[in-house]
C-alpha positions as CSV (number, residue, x, y, z in Angstrom):
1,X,68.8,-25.8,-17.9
2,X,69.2,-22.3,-16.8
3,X,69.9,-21.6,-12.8
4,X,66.6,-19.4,-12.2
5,X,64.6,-22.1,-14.3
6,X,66.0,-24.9,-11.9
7,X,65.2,-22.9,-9.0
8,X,61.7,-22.3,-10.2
9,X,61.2,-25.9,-10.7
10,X,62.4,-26.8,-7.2
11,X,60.3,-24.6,-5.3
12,X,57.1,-25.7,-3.7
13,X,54.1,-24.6,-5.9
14,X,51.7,-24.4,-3.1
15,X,49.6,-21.5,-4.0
16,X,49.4,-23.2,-7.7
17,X,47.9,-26.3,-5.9
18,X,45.5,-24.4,-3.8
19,X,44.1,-22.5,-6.9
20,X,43.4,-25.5,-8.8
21,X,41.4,-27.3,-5.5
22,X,39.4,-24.4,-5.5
23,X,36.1,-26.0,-6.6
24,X,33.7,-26.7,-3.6
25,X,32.5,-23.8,-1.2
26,X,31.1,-25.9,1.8
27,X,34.0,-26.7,3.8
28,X,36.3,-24.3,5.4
29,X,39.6,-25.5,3.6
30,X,37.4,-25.3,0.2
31,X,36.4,-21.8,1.2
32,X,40.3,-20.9,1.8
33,X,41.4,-22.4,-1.7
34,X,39.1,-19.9,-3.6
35,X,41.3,-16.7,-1.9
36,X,44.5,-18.1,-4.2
37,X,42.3,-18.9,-7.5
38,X,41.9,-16.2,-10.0
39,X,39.4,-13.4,-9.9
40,X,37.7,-15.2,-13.5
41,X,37.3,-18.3,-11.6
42,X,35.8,-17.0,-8.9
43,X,32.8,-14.9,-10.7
44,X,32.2,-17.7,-12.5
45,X,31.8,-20.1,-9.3
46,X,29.6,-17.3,-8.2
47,X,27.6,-16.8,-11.1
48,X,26.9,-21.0,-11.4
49,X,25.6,-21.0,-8.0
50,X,23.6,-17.9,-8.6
51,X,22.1,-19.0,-11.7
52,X,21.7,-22.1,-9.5
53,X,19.4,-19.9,-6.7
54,X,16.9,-18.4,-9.8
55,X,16.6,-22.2,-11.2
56,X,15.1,-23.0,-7.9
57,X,13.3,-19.8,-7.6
58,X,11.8,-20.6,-11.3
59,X,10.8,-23.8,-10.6
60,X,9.2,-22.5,-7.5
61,X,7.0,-20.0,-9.0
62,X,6.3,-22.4,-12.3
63,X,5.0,-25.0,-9.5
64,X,3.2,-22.2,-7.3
65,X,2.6,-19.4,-9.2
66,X,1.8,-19.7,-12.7
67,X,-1.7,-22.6,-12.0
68,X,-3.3,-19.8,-10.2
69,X,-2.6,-17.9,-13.1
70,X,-3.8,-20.0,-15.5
71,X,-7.0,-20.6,-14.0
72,X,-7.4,-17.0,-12.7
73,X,-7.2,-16.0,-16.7
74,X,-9.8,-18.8,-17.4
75,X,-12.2,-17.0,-15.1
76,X,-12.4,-13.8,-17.0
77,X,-15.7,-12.6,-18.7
78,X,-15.9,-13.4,-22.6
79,X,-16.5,-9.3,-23.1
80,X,-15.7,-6.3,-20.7
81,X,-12.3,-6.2,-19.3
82,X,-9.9,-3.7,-20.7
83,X,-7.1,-1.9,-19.8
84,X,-7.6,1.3,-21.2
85,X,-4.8,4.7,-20.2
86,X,-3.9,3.6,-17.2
87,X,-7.2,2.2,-15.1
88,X,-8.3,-1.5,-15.2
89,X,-12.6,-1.9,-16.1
90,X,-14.1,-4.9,-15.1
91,X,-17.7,-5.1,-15.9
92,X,-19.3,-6.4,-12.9
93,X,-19.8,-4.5,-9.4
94,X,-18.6,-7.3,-6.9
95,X,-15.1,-8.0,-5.7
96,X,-14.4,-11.7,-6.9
97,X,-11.6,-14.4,-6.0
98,X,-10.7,-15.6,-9.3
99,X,-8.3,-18.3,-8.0
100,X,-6.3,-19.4,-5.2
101,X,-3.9,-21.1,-3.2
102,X,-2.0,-21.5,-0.3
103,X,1.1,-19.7,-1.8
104,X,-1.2,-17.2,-4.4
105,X,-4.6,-15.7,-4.9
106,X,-5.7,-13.5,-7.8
107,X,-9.0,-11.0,-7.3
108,X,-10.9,-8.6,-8.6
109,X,-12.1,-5.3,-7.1
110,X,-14.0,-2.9,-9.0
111,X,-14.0,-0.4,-6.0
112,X,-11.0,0.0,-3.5
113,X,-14.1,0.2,-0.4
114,X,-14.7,-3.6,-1.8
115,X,-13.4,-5.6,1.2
116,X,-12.0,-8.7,0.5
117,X,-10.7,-11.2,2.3
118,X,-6.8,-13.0,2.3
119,X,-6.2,-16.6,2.9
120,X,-3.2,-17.6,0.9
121,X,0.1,-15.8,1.3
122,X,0.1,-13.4,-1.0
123,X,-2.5,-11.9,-2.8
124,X,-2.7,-10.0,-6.1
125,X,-6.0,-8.1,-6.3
126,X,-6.8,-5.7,-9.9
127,X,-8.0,-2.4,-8.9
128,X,-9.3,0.4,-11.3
129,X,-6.1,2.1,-10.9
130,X,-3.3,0.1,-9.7
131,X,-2.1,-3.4,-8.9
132,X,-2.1,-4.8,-5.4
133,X,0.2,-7.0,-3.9
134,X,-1.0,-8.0,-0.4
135,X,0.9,-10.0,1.9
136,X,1.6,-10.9,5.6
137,X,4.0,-7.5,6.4
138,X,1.3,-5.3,4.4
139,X,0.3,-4.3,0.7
140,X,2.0,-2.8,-2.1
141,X,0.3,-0.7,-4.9
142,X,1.8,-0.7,-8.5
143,X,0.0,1.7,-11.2
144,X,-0.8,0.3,-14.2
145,X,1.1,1.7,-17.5
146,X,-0.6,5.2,-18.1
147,X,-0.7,4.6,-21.6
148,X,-1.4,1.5,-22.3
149,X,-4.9,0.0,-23.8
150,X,-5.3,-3.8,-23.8
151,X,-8.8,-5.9,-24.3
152,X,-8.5,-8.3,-21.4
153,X,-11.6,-10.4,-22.7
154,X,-11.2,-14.5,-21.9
155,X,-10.3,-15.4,-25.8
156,X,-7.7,-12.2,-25.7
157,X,-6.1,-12.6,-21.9
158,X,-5.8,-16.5,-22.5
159,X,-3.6,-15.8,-26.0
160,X,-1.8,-12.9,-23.8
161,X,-1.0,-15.0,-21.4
162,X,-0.1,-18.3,-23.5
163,X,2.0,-16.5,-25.5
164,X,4.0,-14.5,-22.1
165,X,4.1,-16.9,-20.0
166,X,7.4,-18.7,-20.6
167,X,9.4,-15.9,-22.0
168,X,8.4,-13.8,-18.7
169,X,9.5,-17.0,-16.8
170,X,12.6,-17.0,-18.3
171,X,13.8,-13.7,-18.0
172,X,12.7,-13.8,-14.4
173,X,15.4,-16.1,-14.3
174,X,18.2,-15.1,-16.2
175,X,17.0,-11.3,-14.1
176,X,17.3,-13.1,-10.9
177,X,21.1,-14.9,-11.4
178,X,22.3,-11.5,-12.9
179,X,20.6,-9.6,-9.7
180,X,22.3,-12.4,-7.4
181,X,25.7,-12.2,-8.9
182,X,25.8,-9.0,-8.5
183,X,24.6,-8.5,-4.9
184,X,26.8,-11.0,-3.8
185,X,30.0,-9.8,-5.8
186,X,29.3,-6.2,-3.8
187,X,28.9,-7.3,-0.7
188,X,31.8,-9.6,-0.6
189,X,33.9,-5.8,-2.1
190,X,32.0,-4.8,0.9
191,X,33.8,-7.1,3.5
192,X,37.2,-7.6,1.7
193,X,38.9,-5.0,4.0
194,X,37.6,-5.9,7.3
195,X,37.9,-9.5,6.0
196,X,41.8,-8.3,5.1
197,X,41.8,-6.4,8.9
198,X,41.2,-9.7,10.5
199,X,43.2,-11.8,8.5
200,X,46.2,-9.7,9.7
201,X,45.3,-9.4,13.1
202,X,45.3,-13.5,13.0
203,X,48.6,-13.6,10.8
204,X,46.8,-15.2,8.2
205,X,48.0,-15.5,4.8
206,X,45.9,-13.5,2.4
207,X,45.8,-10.6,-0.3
208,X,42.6,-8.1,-0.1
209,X,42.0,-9.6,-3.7
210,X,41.9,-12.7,-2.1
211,X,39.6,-11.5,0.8
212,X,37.1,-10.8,-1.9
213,X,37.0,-14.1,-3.2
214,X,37.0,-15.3,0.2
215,X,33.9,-13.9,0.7
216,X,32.4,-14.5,-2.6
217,X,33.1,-18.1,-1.6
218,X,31.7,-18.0,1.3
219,X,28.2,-16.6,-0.1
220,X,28.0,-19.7,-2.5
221,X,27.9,-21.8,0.7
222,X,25.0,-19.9,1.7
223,X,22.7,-20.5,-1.0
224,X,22.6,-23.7,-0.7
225,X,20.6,-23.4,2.5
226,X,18.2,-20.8,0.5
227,X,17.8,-23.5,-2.6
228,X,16.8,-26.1,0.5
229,X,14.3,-23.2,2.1
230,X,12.4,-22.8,-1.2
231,X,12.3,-26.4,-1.9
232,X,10.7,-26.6,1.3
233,X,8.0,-23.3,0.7
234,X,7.1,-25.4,-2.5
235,X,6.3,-28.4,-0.7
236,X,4.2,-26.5,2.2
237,X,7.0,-28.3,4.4
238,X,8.2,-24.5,5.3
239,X,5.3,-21.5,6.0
240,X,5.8,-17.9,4.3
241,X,7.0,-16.9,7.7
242,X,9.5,-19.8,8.2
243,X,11.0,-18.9,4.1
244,X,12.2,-15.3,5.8
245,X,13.6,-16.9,8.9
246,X,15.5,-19.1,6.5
247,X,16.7,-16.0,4.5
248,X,18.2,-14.8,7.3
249,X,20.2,-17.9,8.8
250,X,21.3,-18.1,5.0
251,X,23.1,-15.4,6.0
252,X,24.3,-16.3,9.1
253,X,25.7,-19.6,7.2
254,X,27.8,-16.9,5.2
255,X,28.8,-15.7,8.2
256,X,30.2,-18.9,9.8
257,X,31.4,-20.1,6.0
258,X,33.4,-16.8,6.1
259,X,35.1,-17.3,9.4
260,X,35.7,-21.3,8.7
261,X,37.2,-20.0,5.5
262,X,39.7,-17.8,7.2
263,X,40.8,-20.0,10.0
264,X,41.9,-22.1,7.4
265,X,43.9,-19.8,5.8
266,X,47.9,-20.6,6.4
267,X,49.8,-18.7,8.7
268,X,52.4,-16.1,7.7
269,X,56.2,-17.8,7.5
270,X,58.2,-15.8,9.5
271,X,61.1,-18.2,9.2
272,X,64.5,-17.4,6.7
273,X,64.5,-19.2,4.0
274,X,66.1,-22.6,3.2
275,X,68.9,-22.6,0.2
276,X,68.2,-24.2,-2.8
277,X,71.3,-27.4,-2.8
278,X,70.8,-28.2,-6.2
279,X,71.9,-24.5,-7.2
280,X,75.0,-24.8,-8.1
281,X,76.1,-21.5,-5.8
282,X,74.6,-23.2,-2.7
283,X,77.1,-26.7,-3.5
284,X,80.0,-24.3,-3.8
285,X,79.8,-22.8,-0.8
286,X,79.0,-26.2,0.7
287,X,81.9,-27.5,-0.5
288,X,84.3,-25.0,0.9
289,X,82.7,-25.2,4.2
290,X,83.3,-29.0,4.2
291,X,86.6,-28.8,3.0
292,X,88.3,-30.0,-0.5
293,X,87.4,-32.8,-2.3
294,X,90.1,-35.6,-2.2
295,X,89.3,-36.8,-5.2
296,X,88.8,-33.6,-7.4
């Protein structure tokens, strides 16, 4: 064996060890591990927790979202509706709540001077010319497709519906991990420097490429506490109100997980290092200093 391959095999592997630990984000020493793992291990780690988050978020609307739907669609008139160029017609005069529930309602207003009434959180109400979304903070007004012309009768918005509703819950999902990874993967680029600032300010032992995974880390921590604060918004456990609140200490967990992270980062070795005795320079020079062997 070679000198340089015994030396190699002598030295202390530690950062080798620390990569392969890195496989839980919610302590601060499994935070840490993830700055000496690979960049490919890292995204992935982040993109099973975000795909994770839209699970969650999928089964949330699924459970919430997509009843009110279902019945909303049943309450259509047999003849009339139609989207025709851009502006919904419904035949009768009246606003009307098709469905509702605490977390959705679905209405009807032929005329935006129609008032009508919110009591779930939010609301989507079909106007001539646009799409409402009414909530708590406000509304929101999305035009409908200028050229498109559907028949929205029962028969025809009940096969529409049957036939979109699981793809367009699916690719809410796959839209929602993709969206998450990448959020998250910028804004731990975001704070890799100042992450990289502190770390040398503390004389902790870290590369900026390893500040980004840091951080990256330190998100997947965090969305566990947004998995719990949907859970909870399913369950009525948790008001609308309460699910922001909770999207915001979410990120005050990333906050803490970050700093946990790098407190448990090593400290830079200022010391000299130790010669290798098994090389075989080191036990020469040993030797001399100790004197002659008797017996050589």
């Amino acid at each position: 064996m070679s000198d340089t391959t015994t030396t190699q095999a002598c030295a202390a592997p530690t950062v080798s060890r620390r990569s392969r630990g890195a496989w839980q984000p919610f302590t601060g020493n499994g935070v840490s591990r993830f700055a000496d793992a690979s960049g490919s291990r890292a995204l992935v780690f982040l993109g099973g927790f975000a795909l994770t988050t839209a699970l969650v978020l999928g089964w949330a609307l699924h459970t919430t979202w997509w009843p009110v739907v279902d019945q909303a669609v049943r309450e259509f008139p047999e003849n009339g509706p139609a989207l025709v160029q851009g502006r919904f017609n419904w035949p009768e005069t009246a606003p009307r709540l098709l469905a509702d529930s605490p977390h959705l309602g679905v209405a009807v207003r032929p005329s935006n001077l129609d008032p009508l009434g919110r009591t779930a959180d939010l609301q989507l109400e079909l106007l001539p010319e646009t799409l409402r979304l009414a909530g708590i903070a406000g509304f929101v007004d999305l035009p409908w497709p200028a050229t498109a012309t559907l028949p929205l009768g029962r028969l025809q918005a009940q096969a529409a519906w049957e036939a979109w509703r699981r793809p367009a819950l699916a690719a809410l999902i796959v839209t929602a991990a993709m969206a998450m990874t990448v959020i998250w993967s910028l804004l731990a680029l975001t704070l890799a420097l100042p992450l990289r600032i502190a770390a040398f300010l503390l004389q902790k032992q870290i590369t900026l490429g390893g500040c980004w995974r840091l951080s990256a880390a330190a998100s997947m921590s965090g969305s566990l506490v947004l998995n719990l604060g949907l859970g909870g918004y399913v369950m009525r456990w948790l008001s609308w109100p309460a699910l922001a609140a909770v999207v915001v200490i979410h990120l005050l967990v990333n906050g803490l997980s970050l700093s946990w992270g790098l407190v448990s980062r090593p400290k830079k070795s200022h010391a000299a290092s130790v010669p290798n005795p098994f090389h075989p320079g080191t036990a020469k020079s040993s030797s001399r200093k100790s004197g002659s062997n008797p017996f050589g």
